[in-house]
C-alpha positions in Angstrom: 65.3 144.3 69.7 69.0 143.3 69.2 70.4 140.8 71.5 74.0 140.0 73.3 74.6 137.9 69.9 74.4 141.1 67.6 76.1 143.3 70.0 79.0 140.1 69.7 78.6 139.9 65.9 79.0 143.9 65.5 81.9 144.4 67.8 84.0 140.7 67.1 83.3 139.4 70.2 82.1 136.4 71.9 78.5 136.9 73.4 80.8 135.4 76.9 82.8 138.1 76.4 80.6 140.7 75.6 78.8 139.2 78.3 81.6 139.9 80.9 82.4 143.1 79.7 78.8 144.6 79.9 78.7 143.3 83.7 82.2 145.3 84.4 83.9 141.6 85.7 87.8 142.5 86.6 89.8 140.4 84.4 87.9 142.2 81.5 90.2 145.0 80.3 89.3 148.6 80.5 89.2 148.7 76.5 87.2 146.2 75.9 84.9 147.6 78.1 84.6 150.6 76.3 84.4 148.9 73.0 81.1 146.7 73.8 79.3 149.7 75.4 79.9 151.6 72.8 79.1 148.7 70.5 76.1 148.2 71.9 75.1 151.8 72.2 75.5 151.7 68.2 72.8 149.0 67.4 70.8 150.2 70.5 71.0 147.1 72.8 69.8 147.2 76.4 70.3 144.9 79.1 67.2 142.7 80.2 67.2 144.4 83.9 64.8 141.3 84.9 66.6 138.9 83.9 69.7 140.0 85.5 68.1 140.7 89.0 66.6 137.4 89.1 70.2 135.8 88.8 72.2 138.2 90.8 69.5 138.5 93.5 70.3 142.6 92.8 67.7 145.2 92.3 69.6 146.9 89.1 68.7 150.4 90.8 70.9 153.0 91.9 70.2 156.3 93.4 71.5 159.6 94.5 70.3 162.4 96.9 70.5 165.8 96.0 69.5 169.2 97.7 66.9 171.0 96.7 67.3 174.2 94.3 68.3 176.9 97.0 71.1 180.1 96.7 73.9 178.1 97.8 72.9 174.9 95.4 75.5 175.5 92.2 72.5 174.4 90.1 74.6 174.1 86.9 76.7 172.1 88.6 74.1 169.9 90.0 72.3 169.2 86.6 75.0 168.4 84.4 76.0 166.0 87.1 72.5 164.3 87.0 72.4 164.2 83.5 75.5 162.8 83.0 75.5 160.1 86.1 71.7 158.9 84.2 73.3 158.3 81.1 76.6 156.3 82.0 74.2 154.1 84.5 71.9 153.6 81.5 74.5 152.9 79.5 75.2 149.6 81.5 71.8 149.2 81.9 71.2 150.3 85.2 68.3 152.6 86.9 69.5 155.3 88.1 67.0 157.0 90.7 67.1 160.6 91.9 65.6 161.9 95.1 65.6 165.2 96.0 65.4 167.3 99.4 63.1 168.7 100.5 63.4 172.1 102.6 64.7 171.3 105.5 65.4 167.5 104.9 68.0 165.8 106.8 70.2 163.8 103.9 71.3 161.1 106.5 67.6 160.4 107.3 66.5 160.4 103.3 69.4 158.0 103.1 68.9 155.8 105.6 65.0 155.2 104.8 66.2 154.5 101.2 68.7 151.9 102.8 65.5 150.0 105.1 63.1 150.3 102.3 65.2 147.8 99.8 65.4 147.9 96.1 68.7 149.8 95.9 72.2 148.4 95.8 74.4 151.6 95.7 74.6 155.3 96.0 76.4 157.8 94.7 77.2 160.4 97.0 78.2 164.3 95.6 79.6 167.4 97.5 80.7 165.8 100.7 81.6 167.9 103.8 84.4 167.2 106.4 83.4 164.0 107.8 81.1 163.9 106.3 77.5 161.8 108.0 76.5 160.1 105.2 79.6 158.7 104.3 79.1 157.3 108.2 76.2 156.2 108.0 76.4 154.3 104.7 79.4 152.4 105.8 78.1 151.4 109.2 75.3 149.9 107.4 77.3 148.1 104.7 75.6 149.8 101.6 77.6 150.3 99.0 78.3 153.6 97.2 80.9 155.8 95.8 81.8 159.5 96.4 82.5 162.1 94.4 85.6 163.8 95.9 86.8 162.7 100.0 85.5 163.4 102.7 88.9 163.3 104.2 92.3 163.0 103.3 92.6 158.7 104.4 89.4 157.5 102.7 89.1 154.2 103.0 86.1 153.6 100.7 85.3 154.3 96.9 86.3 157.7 95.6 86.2 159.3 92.4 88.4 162.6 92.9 91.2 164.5 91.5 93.7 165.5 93.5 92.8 169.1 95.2 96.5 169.8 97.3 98.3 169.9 93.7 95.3 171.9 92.1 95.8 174.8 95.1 99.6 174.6 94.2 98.9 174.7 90.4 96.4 177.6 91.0 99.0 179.7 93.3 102.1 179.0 90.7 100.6 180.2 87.6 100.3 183.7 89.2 103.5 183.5 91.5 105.6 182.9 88.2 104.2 185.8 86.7 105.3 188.2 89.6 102.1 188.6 91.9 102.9 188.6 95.2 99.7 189.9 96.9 97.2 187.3 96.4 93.3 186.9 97.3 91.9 183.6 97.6 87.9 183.6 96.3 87.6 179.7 96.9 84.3 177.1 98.0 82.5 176.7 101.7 85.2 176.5 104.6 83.6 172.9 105.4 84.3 171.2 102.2 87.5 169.2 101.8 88.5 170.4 98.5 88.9 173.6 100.0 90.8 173.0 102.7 93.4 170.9 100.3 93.6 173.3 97.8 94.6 175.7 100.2 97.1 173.3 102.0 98.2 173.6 98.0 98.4 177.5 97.6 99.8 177.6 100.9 102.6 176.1 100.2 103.4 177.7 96.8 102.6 181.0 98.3 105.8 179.9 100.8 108.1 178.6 98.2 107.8 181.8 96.5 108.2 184.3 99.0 104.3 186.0 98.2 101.6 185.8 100.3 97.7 185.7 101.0 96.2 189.1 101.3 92.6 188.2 102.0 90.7 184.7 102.2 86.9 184.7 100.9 85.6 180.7 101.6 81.9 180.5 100.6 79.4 179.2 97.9 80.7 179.0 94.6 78.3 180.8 92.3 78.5 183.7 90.2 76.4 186.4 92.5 79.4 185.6 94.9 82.1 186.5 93.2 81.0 189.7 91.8 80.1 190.3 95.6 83.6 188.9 96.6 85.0 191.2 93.6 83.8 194.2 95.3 84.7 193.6 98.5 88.3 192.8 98.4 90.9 195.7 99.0 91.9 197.9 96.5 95.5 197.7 97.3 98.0 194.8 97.6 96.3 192.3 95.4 98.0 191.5 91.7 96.4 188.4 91.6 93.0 186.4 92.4 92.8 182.9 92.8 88.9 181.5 92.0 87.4 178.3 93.2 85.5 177.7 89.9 84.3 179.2 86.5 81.4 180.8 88.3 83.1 182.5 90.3 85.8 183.9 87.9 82.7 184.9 85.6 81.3 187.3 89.1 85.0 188.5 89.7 86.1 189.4 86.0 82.4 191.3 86.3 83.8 193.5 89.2 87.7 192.9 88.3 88.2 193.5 84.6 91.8 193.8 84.7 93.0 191.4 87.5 94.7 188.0 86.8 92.8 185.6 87.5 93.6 181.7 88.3 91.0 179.3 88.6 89.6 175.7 88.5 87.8 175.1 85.8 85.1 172.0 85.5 84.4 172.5 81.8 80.4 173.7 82.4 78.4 174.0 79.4 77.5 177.3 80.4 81.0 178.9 81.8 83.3 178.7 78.8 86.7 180.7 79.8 87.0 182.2 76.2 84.3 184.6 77.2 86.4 185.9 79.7 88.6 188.5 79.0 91.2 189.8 80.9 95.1 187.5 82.0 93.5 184.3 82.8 95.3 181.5 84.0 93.3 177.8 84.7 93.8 174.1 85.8 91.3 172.1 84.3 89.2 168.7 84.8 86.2 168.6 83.1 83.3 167.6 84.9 82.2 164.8 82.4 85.3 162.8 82.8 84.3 161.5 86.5 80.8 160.5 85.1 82.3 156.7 83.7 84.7 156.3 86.4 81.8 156.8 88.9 79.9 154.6 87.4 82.4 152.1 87.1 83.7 152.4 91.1 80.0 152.5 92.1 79.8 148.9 90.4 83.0 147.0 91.7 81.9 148.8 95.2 78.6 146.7 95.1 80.3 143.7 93.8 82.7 144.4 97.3 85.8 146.2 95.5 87.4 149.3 97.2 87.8 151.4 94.1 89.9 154.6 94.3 90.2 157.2 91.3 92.2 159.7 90.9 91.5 161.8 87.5 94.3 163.7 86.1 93.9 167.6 85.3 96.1 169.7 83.1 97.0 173.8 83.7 96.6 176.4 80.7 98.1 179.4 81.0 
């Protein structure tokens, strides 16, 4: 089994500094971080997990709580975040532990009996609501984790997020600038933050150019819904439709062949935009670029850091 010594030997390194760059230490750049995993993904090295938790007094586990599979669940969305959290927390030799929800099951109280039960020195939270209760809960007990997104526009804990206000405005501009004026908004549940900044966003590029919002759908962002949505919007006074994800523009192109379209793509395996037809306009952040970042912020979160990420995204169209 290859050791820190051949992971130094193949990448140039010292073993101290392969050393400190496999246990993410600060004053270890961010590219030579990148070079030892990867290193030591090449020869195949992993991390004695024992070894480690007997010095650091640390479990080595992780975990994250996700819903059951249900209607509202975006289940593509859900897996290739699980699948690409396990890897990246394998990757630094980690164990990453999933528990799922039950019907029913109250997240805070899954949490919270992780938290009492030991053996897990962070969490990565996913989807948060407005103010969101596990986000609470978590911080009053001094558990460390990282979110995916904010649960409110002055987090003052780990995030990983891109920046939702300028993704509305993006969204709105690309169809502004090409002359709609009667817009539709096809967006995510009314309680999640990322809706409500991206349409403090299209709000205020609506404004700036003199167009406005014809009709406002918030709800879950799946496929079914936005052919549903598609249908039900009025047939008049709409030249443009503004979608909250691939999934949705896939329902709406269904029911809207013609339409523009704007919308925020993730980059899902199974929702590429060139099977779209039809004027389509997109800001984009793929989904697997948060999956290192996270990883990373959950780690300097456990180690007592405040980490706050914001990914860049980049409009086609």
């Amino acid at each position: 089994m290859p050791t820190l010594k051949d992971v130094a030997r193949h990448v140039g390194l010292s073993v101290t500094q392969v050393s400190r760059a496999l246990n993410d230490h600060a004053d270890v750049s961010a590219e030579t971080k990148t070079r030892v995993r990867q290193g030591a993904l090449e020869i195949g090295y992993r991390p004695n997990l024992a070894a480690r938790t007997l010095k650091s007094g640390r479990s080595g586990s992780v975990a994250m709580i996700v819903p059951g599979r249900s209607e509202t669940v975006e289940v593509e969305l859900l897996m290739e975040s699980v699948m690409g959290l396990s890897a990246e927390f394998s990757r630094r030799g980690l164990r990453f532990l999933l528990h799922v929800l039950g019907p029913g099951d109250d997240p805070v109280a899954a949490l919270e009996t992780l938290v009492h039960g030991g053996g897990i020195d962070g969490f990565v939270l996913t989807d948060p609501v407005l103010n969101d209760p596990r986000v609470a809960s978590l911080t009053a007990s001094g558990t460390p984790f990282v979110l995916h997104g904010r649960d409110r526009a002055d987090a003052a804990y780990p995030f990983v997020d891109i920046d939702n206000r300028a993704v509305g405005h993006a969204l709105a501009s690309t169809l502004t600038t090409r002359g709609a004026r009667g817009i539709a908004l096809v967006g995510g549940p009314e309680d999640r933050p990322y809706t409500l900044f991206r349409r403090e966003g299209i709000d205020a590029a609506l404004a700036t150019a003199g167009a406005r919002l014809v009709a406002d759908l918030p709800g879950p962002m799946t496929e079914a819904r936005g052919r549903a949505a598609g249908g039900s919007l009025p047939p008049d006074g709409i030249d443009g439709v503004i979608a909250g994800n691939m999934m949705l523009a896939a329902g709406l192109r269904a029911a809207l062949p013609d339409i523009p379209l704007a919308v925020h793509d993730d980059r899902l395996i199974a929702f590429d935009p060139a099977r779209l037809s039809g004027p389509l306009m997109r800001t984009e952040a793929p989904l697997d670029a948060a999956w290192a970042p996270l990883c990373d912020a959950l780690v300097q979160a456990i180690d007592g850091e405040i980490p706050q990420v914001i990914l860049p995204f980049q409009t086609h169209g």
